[in-house]
N, C-alpha and C positions, 0 to 999 in steps of 0.2 A: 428326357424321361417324361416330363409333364407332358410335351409334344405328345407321346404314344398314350398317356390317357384321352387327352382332348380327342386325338385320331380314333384309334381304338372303340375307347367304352362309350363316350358321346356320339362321335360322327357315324361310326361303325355296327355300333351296339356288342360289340364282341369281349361280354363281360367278362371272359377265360383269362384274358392278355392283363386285367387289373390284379391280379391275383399276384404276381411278381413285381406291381409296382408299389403295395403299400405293404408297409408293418401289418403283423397281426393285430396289435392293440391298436392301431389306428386310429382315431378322435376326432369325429365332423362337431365342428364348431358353427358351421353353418345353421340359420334360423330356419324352424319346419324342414331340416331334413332327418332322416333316421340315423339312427348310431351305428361305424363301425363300417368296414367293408363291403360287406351283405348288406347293407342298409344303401350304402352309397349306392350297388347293384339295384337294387329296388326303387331307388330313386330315380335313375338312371332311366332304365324300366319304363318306368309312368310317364316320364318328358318323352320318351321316343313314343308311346301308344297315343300321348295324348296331341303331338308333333313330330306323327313320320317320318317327316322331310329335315329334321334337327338336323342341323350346322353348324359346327361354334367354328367362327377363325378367329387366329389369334392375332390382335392388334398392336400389343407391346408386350414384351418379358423381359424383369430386370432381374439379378439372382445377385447375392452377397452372403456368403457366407453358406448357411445350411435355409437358407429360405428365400422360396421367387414368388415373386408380384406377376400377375398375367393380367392383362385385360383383353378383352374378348367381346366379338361381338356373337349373337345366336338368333339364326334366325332357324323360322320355320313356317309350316301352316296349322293351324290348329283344326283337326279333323279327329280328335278323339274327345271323352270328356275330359274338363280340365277346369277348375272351379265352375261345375256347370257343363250345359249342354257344349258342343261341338258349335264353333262360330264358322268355321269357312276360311278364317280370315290368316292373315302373313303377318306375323310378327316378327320383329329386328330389335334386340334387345341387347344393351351393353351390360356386362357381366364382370367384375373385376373379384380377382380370388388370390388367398396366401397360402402358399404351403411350403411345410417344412419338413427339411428330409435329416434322417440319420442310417447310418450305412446305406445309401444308393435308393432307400424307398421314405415314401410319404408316412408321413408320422401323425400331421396334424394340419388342418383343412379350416380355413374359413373365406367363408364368399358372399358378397353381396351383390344378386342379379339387380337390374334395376325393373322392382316387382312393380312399382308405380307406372311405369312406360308400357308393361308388358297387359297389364290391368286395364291404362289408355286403349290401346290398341285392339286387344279384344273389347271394349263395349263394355266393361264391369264395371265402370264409375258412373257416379251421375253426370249428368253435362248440367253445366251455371244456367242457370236463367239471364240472357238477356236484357 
């Protein structure tokens, strides 16, 4: 199932198909994202405008019980705005995320992209002095 989100809503952008994968009352736990389903759509949303070319593969998925571990890598180009102007530039970003499911859908969501690598690679940090 997390398979057909990653596919679907991220690689695809085919927000219809999320709508059978999560609870109603659904709960992102994730930091700076919006709440709830509709939120996750909208979030969803703005990574594809602001990285067209969005890709997540999945690098390992472990499940125990009522909740899987995924790690992911995500790449793209950044051609839209996205803190800031449009850079041009490819980014590959590891991504590691938990969810938890009760009767067959997503209940509850936390993830942490790694924002500091993705920050690197567009240009948004300072660079040291030498």
């Amino acid at each position: 199932m997390l398979h057909r989100v990653i596919d679907e809503g991220f690689n695809r952008g085919n927000y219809d198909a999320l709508d059978a994968l999560f609870a109603p009352d659904f709960k992102e736990h994730q930091f700076g994202m919006k709440p709830g389903l509709d939120g996750l759509k909208q979030d969803i949303q703005f990574l594809r405008a602001a990285f067209p070319d969005l890709h997540l593969t999945i690098d390992d998925m472990v499940a125990d019980e009522d909740t899987v571990w995924i790690r992911m890598t995500s790449h793209g180009t950044n051609l839209g705005r996205f803190m800031g102007p449009p850079t041009g530039k490819p980014v590959s970003v590891t991504v590691m995320d938990v969810c938890r499911f009760e009767n067959g859908r997503i209940v509850e969501h936390w993830g942490v992209p790694d924002r500091f690598a993705l920050m690197a690679q567009l240009g948004l940090l300072p660079r040291a002095n030498s």
